[in-house]
C-alpha positions in Angstrom: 0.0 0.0 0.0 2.7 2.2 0.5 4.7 2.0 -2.3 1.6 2.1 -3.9 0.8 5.7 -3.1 4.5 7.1 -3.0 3.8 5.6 -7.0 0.7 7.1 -7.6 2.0 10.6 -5.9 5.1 10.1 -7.9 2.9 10.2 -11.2 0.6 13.2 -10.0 3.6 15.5 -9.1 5.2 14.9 -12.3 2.1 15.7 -14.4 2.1 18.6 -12.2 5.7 19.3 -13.3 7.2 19.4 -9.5 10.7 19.6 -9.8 12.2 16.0 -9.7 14.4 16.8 -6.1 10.8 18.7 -4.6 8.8 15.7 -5.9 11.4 13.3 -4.1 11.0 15.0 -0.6 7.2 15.5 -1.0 7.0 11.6 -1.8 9.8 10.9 1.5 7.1 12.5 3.4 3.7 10.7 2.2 5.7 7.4 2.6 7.0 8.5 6.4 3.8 9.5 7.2 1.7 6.0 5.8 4.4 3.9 8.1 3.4 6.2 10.9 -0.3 5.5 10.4 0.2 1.5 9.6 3.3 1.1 12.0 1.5 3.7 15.3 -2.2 3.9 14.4 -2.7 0.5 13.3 -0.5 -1.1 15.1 1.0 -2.9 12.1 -1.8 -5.2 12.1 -2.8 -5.8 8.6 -6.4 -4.3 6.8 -6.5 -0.5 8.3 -7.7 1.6 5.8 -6.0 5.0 4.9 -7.0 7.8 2.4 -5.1 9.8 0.3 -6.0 12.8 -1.2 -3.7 15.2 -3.3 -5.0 18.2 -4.3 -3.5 21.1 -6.0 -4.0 25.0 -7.0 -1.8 27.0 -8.5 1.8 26.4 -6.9 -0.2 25.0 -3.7 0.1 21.3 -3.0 -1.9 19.8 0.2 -1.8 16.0 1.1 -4.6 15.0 3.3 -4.1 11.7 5.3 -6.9 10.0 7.3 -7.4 6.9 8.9 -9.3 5.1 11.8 -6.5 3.8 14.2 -5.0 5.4 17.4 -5.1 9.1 18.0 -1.8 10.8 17.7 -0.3 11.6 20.8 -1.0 14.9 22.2 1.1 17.7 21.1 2.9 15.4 18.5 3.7 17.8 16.0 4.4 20.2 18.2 7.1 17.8 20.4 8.5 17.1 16.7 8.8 21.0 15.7 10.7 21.1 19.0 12.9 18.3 18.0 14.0 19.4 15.2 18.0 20.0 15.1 18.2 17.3 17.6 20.1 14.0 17.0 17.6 11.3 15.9 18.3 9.2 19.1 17.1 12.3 21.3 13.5 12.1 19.6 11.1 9.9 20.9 9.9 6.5 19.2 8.5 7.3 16.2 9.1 11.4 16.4 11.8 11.3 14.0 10.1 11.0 10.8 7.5 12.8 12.3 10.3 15.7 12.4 11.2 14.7 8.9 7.5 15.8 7.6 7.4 19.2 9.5 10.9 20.2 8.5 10.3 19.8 5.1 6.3 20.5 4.1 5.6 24.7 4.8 2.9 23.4 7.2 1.4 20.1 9.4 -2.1 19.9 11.0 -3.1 17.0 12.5 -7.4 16.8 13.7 -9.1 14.2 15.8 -12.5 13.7 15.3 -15.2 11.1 15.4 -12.9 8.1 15.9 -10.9 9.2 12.3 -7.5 11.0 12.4 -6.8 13.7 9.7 -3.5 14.4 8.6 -2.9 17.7 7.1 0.1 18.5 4.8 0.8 21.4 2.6 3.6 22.8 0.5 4.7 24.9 -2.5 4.8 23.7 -5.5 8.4 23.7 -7.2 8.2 23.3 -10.8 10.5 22.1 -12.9 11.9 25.0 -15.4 10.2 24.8 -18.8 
């Protein structure tokens, strides 16, 4: 499922015309945040369902993760803004790609509501020169 959608956002950012390095970070951080969800929210146990949508407008990009698992922990993205700069062992389990995704999209949201987590990730668009 995973390499699945880093496949499928592969394809979308490069009809987009992302710039091949931007696409590759924008992809690192779908594929960090999927193993979260299956690896945390599921608990690795096989048949969680997760949605994907990509949408785009004009040099905006937003991925939008949810799923039914676990809540995030409180204050998760916050604890991994805090973290960043920090070795990777100083992070806590799971915080370091976490820390990965906030340093490198322009903004994280993450929403808890109804039993269904919502992950929020936005970014410019870089596109390639013409």
């Amino acid at each position: 499922m995973i390499r699945l959608s880093a496949a499928a956002l592969r394809g979308v950012l490069g009809e987009l015309g992302c710039h091949r390095e931007h696409a590759q970070l924008v992809e690192l951080c779908i594929v960090e945040a999927l193993t979260n969800v299956v690896k945390h929210a599921y608990g690795g146990a096989p048949g969680g369902r997760v949605e994907l949508q990509i949408a785009s407008e004009g040099d905006a990009l937003e991925l939008v993760l949810a799923d039914h698992g676990r809540a995030m922990p409180d204050h998760a993205i916050e604890h991994a803004r805090a973290g960043l700069g920090r070795a990777p062992a100083a992070l806590r389990e799971g915080g370091y790609g976490l820390a990965l995704i906030v340093e490198l999209m322009d903004a994280v949201a993450y929403q808890r509501a109804d039993a269904r987590n919502t992950l929020t990730m936005t970014t410019s668009l870089r596109r390639s020169a013409p």
